[in-house]
C-alpha positions as CSV (number, residue, x, y, z in Angstrom):
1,X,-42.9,17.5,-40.7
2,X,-42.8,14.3,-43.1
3,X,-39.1,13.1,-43.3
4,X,-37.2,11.4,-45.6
5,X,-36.8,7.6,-43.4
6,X,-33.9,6.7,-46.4
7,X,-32.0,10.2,-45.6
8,X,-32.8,10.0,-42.1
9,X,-30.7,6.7,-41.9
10,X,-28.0,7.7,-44.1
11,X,-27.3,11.1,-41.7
12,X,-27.7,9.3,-39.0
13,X,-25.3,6.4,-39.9
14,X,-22.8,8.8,-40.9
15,X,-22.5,10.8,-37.8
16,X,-22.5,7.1,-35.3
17,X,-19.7,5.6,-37.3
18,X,-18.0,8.7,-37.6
19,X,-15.4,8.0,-34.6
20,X,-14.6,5.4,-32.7
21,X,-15.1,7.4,-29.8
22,X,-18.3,6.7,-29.1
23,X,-19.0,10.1,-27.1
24,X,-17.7,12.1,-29.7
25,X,-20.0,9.6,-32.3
26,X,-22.9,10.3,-29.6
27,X,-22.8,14.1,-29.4
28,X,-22.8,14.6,-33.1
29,X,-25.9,12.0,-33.1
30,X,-27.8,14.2,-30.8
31,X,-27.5,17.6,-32.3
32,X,-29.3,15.9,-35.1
33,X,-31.7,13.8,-34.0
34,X,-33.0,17.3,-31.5
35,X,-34.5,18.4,-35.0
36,X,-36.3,15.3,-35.1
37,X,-37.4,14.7,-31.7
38,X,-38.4,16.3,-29.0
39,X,-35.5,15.2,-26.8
40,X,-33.6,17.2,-24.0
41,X,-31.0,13.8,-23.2
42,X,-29.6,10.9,-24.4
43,X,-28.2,7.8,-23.2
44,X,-26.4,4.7,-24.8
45,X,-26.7,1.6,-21.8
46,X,-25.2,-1.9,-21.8
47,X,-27.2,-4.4,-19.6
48,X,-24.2,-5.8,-16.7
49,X,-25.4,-9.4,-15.3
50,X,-23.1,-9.5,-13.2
51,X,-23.8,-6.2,-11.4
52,X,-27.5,-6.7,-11.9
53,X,-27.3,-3.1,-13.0
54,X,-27.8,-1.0,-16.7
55,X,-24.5,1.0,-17.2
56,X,-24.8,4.0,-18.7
57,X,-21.6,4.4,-21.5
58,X,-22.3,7.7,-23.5
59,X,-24.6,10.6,-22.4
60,X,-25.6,13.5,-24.5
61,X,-27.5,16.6,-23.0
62,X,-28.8,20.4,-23.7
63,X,-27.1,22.5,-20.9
64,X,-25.3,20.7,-18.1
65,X,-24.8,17.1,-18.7
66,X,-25.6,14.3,-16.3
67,X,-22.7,12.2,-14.7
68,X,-22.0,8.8,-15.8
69,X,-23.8,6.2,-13.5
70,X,-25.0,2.4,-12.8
71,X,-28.8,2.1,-12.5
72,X,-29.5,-0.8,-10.6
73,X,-32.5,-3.1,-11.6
74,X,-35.0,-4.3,-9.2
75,X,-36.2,-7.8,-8.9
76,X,-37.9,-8.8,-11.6
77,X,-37.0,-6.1,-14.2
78,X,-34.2,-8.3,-15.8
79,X,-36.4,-10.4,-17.8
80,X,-38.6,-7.9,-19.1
81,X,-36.1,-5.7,-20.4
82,X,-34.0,-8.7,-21.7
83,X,-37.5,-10.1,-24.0
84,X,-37.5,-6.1,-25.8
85,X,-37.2,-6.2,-29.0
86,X,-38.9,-2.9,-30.5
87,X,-38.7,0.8,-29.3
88,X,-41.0,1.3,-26.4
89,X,-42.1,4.8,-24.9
90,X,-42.0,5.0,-21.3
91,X,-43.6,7.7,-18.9
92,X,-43.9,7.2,-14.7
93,X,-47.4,7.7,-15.0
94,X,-47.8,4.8,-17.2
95,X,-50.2,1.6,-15.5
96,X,-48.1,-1.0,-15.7
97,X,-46.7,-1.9,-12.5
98,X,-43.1,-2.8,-13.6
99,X,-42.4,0.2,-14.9
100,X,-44.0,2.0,-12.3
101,X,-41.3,0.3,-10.1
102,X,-38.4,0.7,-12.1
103,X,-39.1,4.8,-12.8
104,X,-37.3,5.7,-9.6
105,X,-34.0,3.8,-10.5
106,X,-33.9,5.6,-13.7
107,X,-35.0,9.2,-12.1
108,X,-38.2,9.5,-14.7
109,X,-40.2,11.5,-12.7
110,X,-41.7,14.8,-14.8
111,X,-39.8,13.0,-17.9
112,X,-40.7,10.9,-21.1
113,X,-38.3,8.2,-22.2
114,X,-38.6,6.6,-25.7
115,X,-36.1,3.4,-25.2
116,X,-34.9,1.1,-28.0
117,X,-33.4,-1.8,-27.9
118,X,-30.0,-2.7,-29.3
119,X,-29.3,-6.3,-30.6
120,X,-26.5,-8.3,-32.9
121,X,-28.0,-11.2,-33.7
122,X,-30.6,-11.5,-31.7
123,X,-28.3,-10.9,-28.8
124,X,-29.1,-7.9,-26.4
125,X,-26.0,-5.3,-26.2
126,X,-27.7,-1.8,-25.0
127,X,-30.3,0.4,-25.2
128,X,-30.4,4.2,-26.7
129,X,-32.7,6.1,-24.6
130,X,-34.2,9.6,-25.9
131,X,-35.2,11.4,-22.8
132,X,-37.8,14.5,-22.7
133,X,-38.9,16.8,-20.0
134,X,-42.7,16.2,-19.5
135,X,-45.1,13.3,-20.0
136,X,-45.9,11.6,-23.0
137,X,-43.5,13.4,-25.1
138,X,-43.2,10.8,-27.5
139,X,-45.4,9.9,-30.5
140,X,-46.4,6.7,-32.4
141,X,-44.2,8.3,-35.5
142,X,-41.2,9.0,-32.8
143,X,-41.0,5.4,-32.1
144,X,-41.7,4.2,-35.9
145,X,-38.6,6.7,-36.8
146,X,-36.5,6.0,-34.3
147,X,-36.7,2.1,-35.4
148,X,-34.9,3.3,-38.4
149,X,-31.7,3.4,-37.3
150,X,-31.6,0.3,-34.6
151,X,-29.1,-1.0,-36.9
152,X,-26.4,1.2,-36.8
153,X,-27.1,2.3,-33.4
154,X,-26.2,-1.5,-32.6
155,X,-23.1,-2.0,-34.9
156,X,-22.0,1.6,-33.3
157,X,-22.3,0.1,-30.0
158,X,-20.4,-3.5,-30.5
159,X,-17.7,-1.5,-32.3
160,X,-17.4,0.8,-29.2
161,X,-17.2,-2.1,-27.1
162,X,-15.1,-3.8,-28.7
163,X,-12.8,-0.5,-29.3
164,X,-12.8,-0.6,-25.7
165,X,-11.5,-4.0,-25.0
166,X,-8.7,-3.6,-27.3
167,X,-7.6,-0.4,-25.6
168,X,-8.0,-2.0,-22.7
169,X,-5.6,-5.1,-23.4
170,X,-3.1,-3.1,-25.3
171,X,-2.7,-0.9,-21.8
172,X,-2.5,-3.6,-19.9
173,X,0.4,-5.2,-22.4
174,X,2.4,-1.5,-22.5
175,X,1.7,-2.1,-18.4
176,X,3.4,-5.2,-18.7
177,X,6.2,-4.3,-20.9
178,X,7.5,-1.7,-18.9
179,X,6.5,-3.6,-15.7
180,X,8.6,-6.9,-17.2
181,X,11.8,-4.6,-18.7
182,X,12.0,-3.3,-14.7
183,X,11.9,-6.3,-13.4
184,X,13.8,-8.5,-16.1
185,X,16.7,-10.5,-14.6
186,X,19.6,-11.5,-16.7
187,X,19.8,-15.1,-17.7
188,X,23.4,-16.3,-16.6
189,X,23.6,-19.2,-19.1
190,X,23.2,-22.8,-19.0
191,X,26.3,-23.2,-16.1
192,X,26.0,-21.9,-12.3
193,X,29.3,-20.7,-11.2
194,X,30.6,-23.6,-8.4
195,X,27.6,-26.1,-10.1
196,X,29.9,-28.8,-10.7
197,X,32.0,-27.9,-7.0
198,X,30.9,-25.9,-4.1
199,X,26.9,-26.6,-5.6
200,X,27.1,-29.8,-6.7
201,X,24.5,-30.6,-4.5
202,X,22.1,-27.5,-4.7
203,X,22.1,-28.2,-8.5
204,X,21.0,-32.0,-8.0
205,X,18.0,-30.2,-6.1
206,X,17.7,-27.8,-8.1
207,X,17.4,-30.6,-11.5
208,X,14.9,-32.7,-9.5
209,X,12.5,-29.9,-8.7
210,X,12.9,-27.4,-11.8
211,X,10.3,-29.6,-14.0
212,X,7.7,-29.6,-11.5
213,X,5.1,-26.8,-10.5
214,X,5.3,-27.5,-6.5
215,X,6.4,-24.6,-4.5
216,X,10.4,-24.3,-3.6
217,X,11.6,-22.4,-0.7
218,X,15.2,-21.4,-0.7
219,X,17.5,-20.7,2.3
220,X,20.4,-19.4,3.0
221,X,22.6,-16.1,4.3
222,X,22.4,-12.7,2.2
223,X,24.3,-12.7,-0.5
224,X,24.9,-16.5,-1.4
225,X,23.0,-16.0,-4.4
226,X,19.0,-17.4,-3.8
227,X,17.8,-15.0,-6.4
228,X,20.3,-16.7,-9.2
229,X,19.1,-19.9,-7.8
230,X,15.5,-18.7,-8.6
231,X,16.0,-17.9,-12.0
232,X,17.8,-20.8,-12.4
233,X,14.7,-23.4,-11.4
234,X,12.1,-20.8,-13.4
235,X,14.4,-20.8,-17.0
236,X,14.8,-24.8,-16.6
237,X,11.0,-25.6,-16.1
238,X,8.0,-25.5,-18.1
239,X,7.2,-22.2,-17.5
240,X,10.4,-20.4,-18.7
241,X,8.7,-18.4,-21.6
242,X,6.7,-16.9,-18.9
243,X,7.0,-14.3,-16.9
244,X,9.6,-14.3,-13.6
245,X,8.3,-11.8,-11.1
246,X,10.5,-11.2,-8.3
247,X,9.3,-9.3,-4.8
248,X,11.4,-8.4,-1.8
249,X,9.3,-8.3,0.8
250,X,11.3,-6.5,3.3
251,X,11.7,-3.3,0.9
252,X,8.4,-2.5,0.5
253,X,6.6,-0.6,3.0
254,X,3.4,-2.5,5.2
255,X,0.7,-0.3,4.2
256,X,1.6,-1.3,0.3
257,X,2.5,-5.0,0.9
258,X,-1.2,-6.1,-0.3
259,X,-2.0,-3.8,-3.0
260,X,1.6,-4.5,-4.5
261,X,1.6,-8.4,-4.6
262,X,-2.7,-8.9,-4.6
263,X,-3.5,-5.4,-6.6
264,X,-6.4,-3.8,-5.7
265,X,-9.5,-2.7,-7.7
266,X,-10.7,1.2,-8.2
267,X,-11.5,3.3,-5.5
268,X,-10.6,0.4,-2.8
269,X,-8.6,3.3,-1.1
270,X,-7.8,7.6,-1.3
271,X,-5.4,8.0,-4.2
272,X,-7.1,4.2,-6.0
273,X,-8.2,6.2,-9.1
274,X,-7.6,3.3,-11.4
275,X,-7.8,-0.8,-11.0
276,X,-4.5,-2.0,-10.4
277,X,-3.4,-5.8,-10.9
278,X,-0.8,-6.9,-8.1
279,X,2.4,-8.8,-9.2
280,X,0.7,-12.0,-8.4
281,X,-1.4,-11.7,-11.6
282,X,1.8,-10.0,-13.3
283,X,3.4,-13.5,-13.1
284,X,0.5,-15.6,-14.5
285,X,2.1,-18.4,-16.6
286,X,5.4,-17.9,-14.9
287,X,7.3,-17.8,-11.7
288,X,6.8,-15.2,-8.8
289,X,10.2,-15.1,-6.3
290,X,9.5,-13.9,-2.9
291,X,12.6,-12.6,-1.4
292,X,13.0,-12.0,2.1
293,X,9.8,-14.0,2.8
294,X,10.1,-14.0,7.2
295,X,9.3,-9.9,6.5
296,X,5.9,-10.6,5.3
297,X,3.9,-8.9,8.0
298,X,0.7,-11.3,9.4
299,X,-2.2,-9.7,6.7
300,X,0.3,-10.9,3.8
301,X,0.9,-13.9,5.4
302,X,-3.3,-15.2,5.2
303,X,-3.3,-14.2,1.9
304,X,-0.2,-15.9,0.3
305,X,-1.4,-19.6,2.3
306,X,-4.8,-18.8,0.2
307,X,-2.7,-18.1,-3.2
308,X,-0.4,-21.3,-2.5
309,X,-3.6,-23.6,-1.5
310,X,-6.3,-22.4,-3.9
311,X,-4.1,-21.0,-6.1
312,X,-6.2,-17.5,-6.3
313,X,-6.1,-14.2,-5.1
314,X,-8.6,-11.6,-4.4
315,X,-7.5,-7.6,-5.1
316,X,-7.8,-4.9,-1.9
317,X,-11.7,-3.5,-2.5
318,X,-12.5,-6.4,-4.2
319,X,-15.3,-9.4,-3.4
320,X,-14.4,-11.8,-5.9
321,X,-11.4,-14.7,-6.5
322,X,-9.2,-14.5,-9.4
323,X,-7.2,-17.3,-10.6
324,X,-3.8,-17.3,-10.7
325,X,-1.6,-19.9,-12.7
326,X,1.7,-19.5,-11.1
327,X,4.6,-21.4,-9.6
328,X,6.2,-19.8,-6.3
329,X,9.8,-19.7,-5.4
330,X,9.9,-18.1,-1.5
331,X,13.6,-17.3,0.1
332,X,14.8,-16.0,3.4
333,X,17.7,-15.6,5.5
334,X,16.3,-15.9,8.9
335,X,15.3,-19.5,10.6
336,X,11.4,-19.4,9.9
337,X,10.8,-22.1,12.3
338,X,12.1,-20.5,15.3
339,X,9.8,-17.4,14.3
340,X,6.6,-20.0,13.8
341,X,8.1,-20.5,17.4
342,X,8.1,-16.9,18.6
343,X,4.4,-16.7,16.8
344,X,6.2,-14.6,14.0
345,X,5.4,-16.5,11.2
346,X,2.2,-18.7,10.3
347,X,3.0,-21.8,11.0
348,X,0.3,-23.7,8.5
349,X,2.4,-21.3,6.1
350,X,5.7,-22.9,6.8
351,X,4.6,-25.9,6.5
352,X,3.2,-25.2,2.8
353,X,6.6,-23.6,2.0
354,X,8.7,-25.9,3.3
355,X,7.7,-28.9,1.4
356,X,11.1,-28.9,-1.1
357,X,13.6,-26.3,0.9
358,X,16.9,-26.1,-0.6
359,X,19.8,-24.6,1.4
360,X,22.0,-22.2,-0.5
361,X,25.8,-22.6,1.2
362,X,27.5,-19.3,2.4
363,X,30.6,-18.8,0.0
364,X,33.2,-19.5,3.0
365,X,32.0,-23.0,2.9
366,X,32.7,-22.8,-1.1
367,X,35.7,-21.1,-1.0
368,X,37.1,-23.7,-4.3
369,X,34.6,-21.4,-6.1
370,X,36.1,-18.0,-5.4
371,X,38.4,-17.9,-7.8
372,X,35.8,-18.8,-10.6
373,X,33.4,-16.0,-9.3
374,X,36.5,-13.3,-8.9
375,X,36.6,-13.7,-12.4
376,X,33.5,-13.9,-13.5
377,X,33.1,-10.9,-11.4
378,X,35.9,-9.1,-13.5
379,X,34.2,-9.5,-16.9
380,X,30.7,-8.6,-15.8
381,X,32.0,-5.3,-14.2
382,X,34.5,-4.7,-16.8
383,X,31.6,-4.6,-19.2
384,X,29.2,-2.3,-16.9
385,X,31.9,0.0,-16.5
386,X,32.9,0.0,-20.1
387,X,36.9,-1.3,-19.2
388,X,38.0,-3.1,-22.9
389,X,40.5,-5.3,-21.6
390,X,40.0,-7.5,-18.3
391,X,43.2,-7.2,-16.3
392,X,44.1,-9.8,-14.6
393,X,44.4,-10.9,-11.2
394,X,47.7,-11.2,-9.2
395,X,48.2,-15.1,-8.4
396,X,48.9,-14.2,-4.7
397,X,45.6,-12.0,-4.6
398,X,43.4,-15.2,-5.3
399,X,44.5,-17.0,-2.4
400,X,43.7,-14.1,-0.7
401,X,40.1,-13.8,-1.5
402,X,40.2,-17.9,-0.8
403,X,41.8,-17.2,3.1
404,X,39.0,-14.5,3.8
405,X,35.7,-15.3,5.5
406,X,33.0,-13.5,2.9
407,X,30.8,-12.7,6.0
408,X,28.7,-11.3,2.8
409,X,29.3,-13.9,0.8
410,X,29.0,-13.9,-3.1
411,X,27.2,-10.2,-3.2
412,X,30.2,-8.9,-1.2
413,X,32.7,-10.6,-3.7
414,X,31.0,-8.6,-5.9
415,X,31.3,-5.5,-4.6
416,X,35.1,-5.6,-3.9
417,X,35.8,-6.5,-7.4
418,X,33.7,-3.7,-8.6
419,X,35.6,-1.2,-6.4
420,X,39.0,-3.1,-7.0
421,X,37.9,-2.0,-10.8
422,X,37.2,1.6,-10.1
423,X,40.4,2.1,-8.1
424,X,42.3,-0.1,-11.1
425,X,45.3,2.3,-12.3
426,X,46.7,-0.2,-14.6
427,X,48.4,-3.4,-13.9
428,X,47.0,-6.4,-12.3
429,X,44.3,-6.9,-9.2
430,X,45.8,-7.0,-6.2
431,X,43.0,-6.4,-4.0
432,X,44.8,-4.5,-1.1
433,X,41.5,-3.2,-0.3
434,X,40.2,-6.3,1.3
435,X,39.4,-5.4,4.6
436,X,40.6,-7.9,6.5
437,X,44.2,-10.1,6.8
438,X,45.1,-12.4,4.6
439,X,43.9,-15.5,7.0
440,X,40.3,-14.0,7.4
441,X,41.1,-14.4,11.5
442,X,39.3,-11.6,12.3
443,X,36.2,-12.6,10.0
444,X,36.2,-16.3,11.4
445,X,35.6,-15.0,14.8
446,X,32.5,-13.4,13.8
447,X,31.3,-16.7,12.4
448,X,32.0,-19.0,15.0
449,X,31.4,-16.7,17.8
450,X,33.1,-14.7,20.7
451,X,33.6,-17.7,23.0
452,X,34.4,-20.5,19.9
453,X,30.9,-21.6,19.7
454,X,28.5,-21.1,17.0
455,X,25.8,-18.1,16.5
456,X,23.2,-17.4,14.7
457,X,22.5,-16.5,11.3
458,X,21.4,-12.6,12.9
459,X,24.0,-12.6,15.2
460,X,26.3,-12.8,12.4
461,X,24.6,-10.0,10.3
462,X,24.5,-7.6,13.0
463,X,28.4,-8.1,13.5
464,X,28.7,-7.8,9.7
465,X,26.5,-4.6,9.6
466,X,28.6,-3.4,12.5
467,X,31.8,-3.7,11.0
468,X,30.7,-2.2,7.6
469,X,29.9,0.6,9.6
470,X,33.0,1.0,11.4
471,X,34.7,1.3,7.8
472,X,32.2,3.9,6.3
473,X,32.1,5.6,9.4
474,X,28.1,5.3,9.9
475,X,27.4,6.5,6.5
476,X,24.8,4.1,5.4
477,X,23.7,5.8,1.8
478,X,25.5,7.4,-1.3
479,X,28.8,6.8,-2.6
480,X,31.1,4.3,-0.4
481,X,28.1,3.8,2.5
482,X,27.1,0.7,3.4
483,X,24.4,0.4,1.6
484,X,26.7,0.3,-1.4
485,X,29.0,-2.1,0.4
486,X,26.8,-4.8,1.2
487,X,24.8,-4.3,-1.9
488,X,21.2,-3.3,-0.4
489,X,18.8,-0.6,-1.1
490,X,19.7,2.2,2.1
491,X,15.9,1.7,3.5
492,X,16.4,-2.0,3.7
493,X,19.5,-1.9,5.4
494,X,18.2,1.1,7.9
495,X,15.1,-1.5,8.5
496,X,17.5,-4.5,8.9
497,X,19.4,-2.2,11.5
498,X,16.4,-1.9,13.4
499,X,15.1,-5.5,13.8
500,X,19.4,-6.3,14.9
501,X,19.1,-3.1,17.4
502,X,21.7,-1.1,15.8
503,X,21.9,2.3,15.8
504,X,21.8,4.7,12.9
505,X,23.0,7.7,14.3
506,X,26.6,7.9,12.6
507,X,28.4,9.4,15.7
508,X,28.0,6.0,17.2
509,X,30.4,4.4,15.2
């Protein structure tokens, strides 16, 4: 049958650009070209260096339709399929030697295969393949037809691909987005609360290092306020239109540590159904805060010394470095050099996190700054818990937040004020709620210990725990537990319980 080559094109043409999804493009493509030629499959491939492999985009076939796949090449095949330039037929009976070896790969056997090569500008993009049961299926006039439309076939293709990438990149931004508005802390303004008292010197540090890149690690109890510190040093540097990423390491479970911060690539584990990027490559250009750093487990551990000394990472399934532009900020509570000690803690890894440490004061040894945060305090919860007017606090009450310990420190100054605000029937603060007397006696003794001397900074925590737990009762989660109390996520404070050795079971307490 002698066709029309000029309406040949022109149908063809029209059905390739007629979506942008290619299969959809490809389908309609094949149903039309099976009048032409004698073909039972199709396949669009793009050449992958770096797998060494053809990958096999778009697949059109009568009946049941073969699964997507990556044909590797063997040695020696690259080049010769990279110099094609004109449609070739190819059969697995055929002399020459290279295709004889490369008929396996591509599952010829029984089968013709008229392949054309797809080029922009002389580059090489893909292949179409018209595939036929038997041999020799294809005819000089197959392959002068079939030249025809290497044009649009290749415009098709880059379109595709380049369809592709854009999707690609737009999911990942939409990732971001909602990864970022999740994750986005509040800037608190230009002024630290107690910057120019109880902070003075934190602030000096915090000034000196801010405009560098070098890694900062921040210590301090919980609850003195490491994370506003954080932010602080990441919105006064050079990389404060970047993201700030922040990670507690103690709430998130062991078996998800790696994939969390390092990502992991697709199929790297049961449920891996897509490629994941960890929050390490979530922070490139920015800042990444690693809270509660001492509950890294060992396996973290390696991997964060090869981020902060090569500055890359490598995803869970994955065989090859990415590099990571980012700046880390690392934060504990406990004493990381006792646990390099107790073989807890990498000590190589201390010493590349210790290299600027700043100490974040507990709030009893700032108490000229409780008044400022009490207040503070009142207009940010005010706000949250949609109060118009402030009230104000009785001048007798802020002498007694000053006289009290803060064995939670700013986070528990928090709290209070929020539930002095929900309890609020009109009137001023008086904060009759605080839990211990006026003088804080009771709270002292916890910090300086049962016999006068000093303890440590676990000690004190498990007293604090304890006694949070005597006034819920043992309710650790839900309204008025513990969890609330001390301003933790339940899990994190049941996994804090049982590294201290107390007991969850409420009828304890």
């Amino acid at each position: 049958m002698v066709v029309n080559r000029d309406e040949f094109f022109r149908e063809v043409t029209l059905r390739i650009c007629s979506s942008l999804q290619i299969n959809t493009a490809f389908e309609r493509v094949f149903e039309y070209l099976r009048g032409h030629f004698p073909i039972d499959h199709m396949f669009l491939d793009i050449p992958d260096k770096s797998l060494g492999a053809i990958r096999r985009i778009a697949i059109a076939s009568v009946g049941h339709r073969q699964p997507v796949e990556i044909v590797p090449l063997p040695e020696g095949i690259w080049e010769w399929i990279s110099e094609m330039r004109v449609p070739f037929t190819v059969n697995a009976s055929d002399a020459d030697k290279r295709i004889r070896t490369f008929a396996p790969f591509i599952k010829l056997d029984g089968c013709s295969d008229l392949a054309m090569p797809l080029r922009i500008e002389e580059e090489l993009i893909g292949f179409l393949i018209l595939r036929a049961k038997g041999e020799k299926r294809f005819t000089p006039d197959h392959v002068a037809l079939l030249s025809v439309v290497a044009e649009p076939f290749a415009m098709a293709l880059a379109n595709a691909l380049a369809h592709e990438a854009v999707v690609k990149y737009r999911d990942i931004l939409l990732d971001d987005n909602r990864f970022l508005r999740s994750e986005l802390v509040p800037q608190l303004g230009d002024e630290i609360i107690g910057g120019n008292s109880g902070l003075r010197n934190v602030m000096e540090m915090v000034q000196q290092v801010a405009p560098l890149s070098n890694t900062v690690l921040l210590m301090g109890e919980t609850g003195t306020g490491k994370e506003v510190i954080a932010n602080t040093i990441h919105f006064a540097s050079s990389r404060k239109d970047g993201p700030f990423i922040k990670v507690n390491c103690g709430a998130i479970p062991e078996s998800l540590i790696d994939s969390e911060l390092f990502g992991h690539e697709k199929g790297a584990f049961t449920g891996a159904v897509t490629e994941r990027r960890g929050r390490f490559e979530r922070a490139e250009g920015g800042t990444i805060f690693l809270d509660e750093i001492g509950e890294l487990p060992p396996q973290a551990q390696v991997r964060l010394l090869r981020v902060i000394q090569q500055r890359e990472i490598e995803r869970v399934g994955g065989d090859r470095p990415i590099p990571v532009d980012i700046r880390v900020i690392a934060a504990t509570h406990r004493n990381l050099e006792s646990m390099v000690t107790e073989n807890q803690f990498r000590e190589d890894l201390w010493f590349r996190l210790n290299v600027f440490p700043i100490i974040v004061p507990p709030l009893r040894q700032r108490r000229e700054d409780v008044p400022a945060l009490a207040r503070h305090f009142v207009d940010v919860k005010c706000r949250e818990l949609g109060i118009a007017i402030p009230p104000a606090i009785v001048p007798g009450a802020l002498e007694k937040l000053m006289n009290y310990g803060w064995p939670g420190n700013v986070r528990e100054l928090e709290n209070l004020v929020e539930r002095e605000l929900i309890r609020h029937r009109g009137g001023q603060l008086r904060f009759d709620s605080l839990p211990l007397d006026e003088k804080g006696t009771e709270t002292q003794q916890v910090i300086e210990g049962k016999v006068g001397g000093p303890i440590n900074l676990d000690e004190a925590m498990a007293a604090h725990i304890s006694n949070v737990l005597k006034t819920t009762k043992g309710k650790i989660h839900g309204p008025g537990g513990a969890a609330e109390l001390l301003g933790i996520n339940p899990n994190t404070l049941r996994g804090r319980m049982s590294k201290l050795g107390l007991k969850h079971s409420r009828r304890t307490w």
